[in-house]
Structure formats: structure tokens, C-alpha cells
C-alpha positions in Angstrom: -5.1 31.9 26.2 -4.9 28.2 25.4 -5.5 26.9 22.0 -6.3 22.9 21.3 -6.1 22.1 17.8 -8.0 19.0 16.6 -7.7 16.4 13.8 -11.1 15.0 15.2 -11.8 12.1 12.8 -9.5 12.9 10.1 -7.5 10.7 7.9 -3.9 10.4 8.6 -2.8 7.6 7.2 0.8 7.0 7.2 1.4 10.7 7.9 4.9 11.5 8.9 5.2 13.8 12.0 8.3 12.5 13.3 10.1 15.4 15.5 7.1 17.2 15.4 5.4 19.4 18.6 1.9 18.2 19.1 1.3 19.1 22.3 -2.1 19.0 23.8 -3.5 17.9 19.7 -7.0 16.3 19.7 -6.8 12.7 17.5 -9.9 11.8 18.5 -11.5 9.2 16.3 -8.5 10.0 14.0 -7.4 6.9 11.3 -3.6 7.2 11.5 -2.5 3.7 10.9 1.0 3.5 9.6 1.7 7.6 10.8 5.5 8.4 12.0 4.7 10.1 15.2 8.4 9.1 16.5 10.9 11.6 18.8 7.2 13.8 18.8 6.1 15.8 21.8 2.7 14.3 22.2 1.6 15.5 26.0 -1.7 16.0 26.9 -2.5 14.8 23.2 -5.5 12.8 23.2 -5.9 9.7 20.6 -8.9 8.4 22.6 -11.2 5.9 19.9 -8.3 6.1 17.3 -7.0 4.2 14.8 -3.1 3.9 15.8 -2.5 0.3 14.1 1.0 0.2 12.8 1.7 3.5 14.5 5.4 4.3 15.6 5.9 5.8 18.7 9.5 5.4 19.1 11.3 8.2 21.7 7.9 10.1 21.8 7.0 11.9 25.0 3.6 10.6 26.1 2.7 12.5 29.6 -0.7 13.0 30.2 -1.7 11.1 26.5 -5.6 9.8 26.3 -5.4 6.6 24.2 -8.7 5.2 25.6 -10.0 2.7 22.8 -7.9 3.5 20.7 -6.8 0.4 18.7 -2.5 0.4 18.7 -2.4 -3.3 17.6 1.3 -3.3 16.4 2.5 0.0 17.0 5.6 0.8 18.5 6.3 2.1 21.8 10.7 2.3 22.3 12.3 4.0 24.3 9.0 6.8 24.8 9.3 8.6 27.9 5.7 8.9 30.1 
């Protein structure tokens, strides 16, 4: 059985999640400006209509990631592997 877990909407701001597993996470509509998603495991996460300003992404894995309309104005995106 396959379990998604969602922070639909929910405020995250400047959250630190850094090394984390998020695999397959629903973001959706989520504020996370300023979170530390860095060195995460983010496939099949979906951020889609998010707030991601400020965000770092920095050695994340991103396959399969859903950031449609999602605003990253500034975040950061090193060295991520997609």
C-alpha cells in the first residue's frame, strides 16, 4: 500500500528539512519561503502553486518533482540531481 502524505497549504516558512526523505510529499499550495530542503530526497514530491521564494535546493534529488506555478523567485538549485 502506498501512502502520500500532504502539507497541502500549510505554512512552512523557513522550515529546516535539510537531509530529510520526502519522497512522493504533497506541497501543494504550501508557503515555504526561506525552508532548508537541501541534500533532501524530494521525488515524485509535488510543490505545484507553492510558495518556494528563497527556498534552497542545493544537492536535492528532484526526479519526477511537480513545481507547476509554484513561485521559486530566488531559490537555489546547486548541484540537485533530476
Amino acid at each position: 500500500m502506498s501512502v502520500r502524505h500532504e502539507f497541502d497549504g500549510d505554512n512552512l516558512r523557513g522550515v529546516n528539512l535539510s537531509g530529510c526523505n520526502l519522497v512522493d510529499m504533497d506541497f501543494t499550495g504550501a508557503d515555504m519561503e526561506g525552508a532548508d530542503l537541501s541534500w533532501t530526497q524530494l521525488s515524485g514530491a509535488c510543490f505545484a502553486r507553492a510558495n518556494l521564494r528563497f527556498c534552497n535546493f542545493d544537492g536535492a534529488e528532484l526526479f519526477g518533482v511537480d513545481f507547476t506555478g509554484a513561485d521559486i523567485t530566488f531559490a537555489s538549485f546547486a548541484n540537485v540531481l533530476k
